[in-house]
N, C-alpha and C positions, 0 to 999 in steps of 0.2 A: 809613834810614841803618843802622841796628841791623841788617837782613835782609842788605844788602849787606856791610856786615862781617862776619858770620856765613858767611856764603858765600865768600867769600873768606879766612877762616879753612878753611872745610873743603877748597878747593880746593888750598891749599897747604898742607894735612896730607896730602892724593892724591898730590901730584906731589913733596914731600919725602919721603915712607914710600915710595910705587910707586918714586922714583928711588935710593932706599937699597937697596932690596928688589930691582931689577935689579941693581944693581952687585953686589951678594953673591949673584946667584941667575949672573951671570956669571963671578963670579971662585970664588968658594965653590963653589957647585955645578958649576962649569967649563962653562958652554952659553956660552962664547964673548964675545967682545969688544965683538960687535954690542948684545949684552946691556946691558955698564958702559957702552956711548957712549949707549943709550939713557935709561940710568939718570942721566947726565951729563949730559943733555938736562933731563930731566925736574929736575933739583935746580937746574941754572941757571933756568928758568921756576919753581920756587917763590921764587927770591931776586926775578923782578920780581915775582909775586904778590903778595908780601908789602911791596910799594911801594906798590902801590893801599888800602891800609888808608886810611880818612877821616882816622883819628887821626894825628896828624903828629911823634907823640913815640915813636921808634921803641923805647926799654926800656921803655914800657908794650908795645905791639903784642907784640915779642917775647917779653916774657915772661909776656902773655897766651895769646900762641900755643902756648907751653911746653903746658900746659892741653890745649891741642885735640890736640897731639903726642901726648900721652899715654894719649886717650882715642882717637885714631886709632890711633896702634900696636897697644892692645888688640884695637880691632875689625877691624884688615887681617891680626890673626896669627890670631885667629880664623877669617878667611872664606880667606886664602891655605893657611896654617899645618895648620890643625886646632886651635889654641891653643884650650883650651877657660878661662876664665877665672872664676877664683872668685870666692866673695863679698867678698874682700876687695881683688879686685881691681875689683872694680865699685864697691864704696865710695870707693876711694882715687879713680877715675875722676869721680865725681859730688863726689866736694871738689874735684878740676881744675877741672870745669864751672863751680860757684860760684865758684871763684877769677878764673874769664875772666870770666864775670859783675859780678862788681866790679869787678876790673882796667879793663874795658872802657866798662860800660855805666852802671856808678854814676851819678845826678847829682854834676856839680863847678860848683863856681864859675865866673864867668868869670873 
């Protein structure tokens, strides 16, 4: 259960960041409209990705998710960007982690 929520965390940090990252590489950088409808595609399929979470209490999920957004921005401005990211941007990343980690996976009662 843990694997699948994780992966389905990462897949809609891809298709929320790749579908922001079109719409400004469309509109911002001006390659066209095909661009933002792509990017507009890709942000509607993270709103259902983000329905397939196990956990059925959507202000945990999303603000678990927050976490992986953060940690996904870093590393998609890095590999699209050139963003080269510092130590403190790596530490601040790695308290996200821990943060989804709890948020997520803690034992709870029933």
């Amino acid at each position: 259960m843990t694997a699948r929520s994780i992966a389905l965390f990462v897949l809609a940090a891809l298709l929320e960041i790749g579908g922001a990252w079109l719409v400004w590489q469309g509109l911002r950088e001006h390659r066209g409209w095909a661009w933002v409808g792509a990017g507009a595609v890709a942000l509607a399929l993270y709103g259902v990705v983000a329905t397939l979470q196990p956990d059925a209490a959507f202000g945990r999920v999303l603000a678990a998710y927050g976490g992986v957004f953060i940690v996904g921005s870093l590393l998609w401005a890095a590999v699209a960007d050139g963003f080269r990211p510092d130590r403190w941007d790596a530490a601040g990343a790695l308290v996200c982690l821990v943060g989804v980690g709890i948020l997520m996976y803690a034992p709870r009662g029933s």
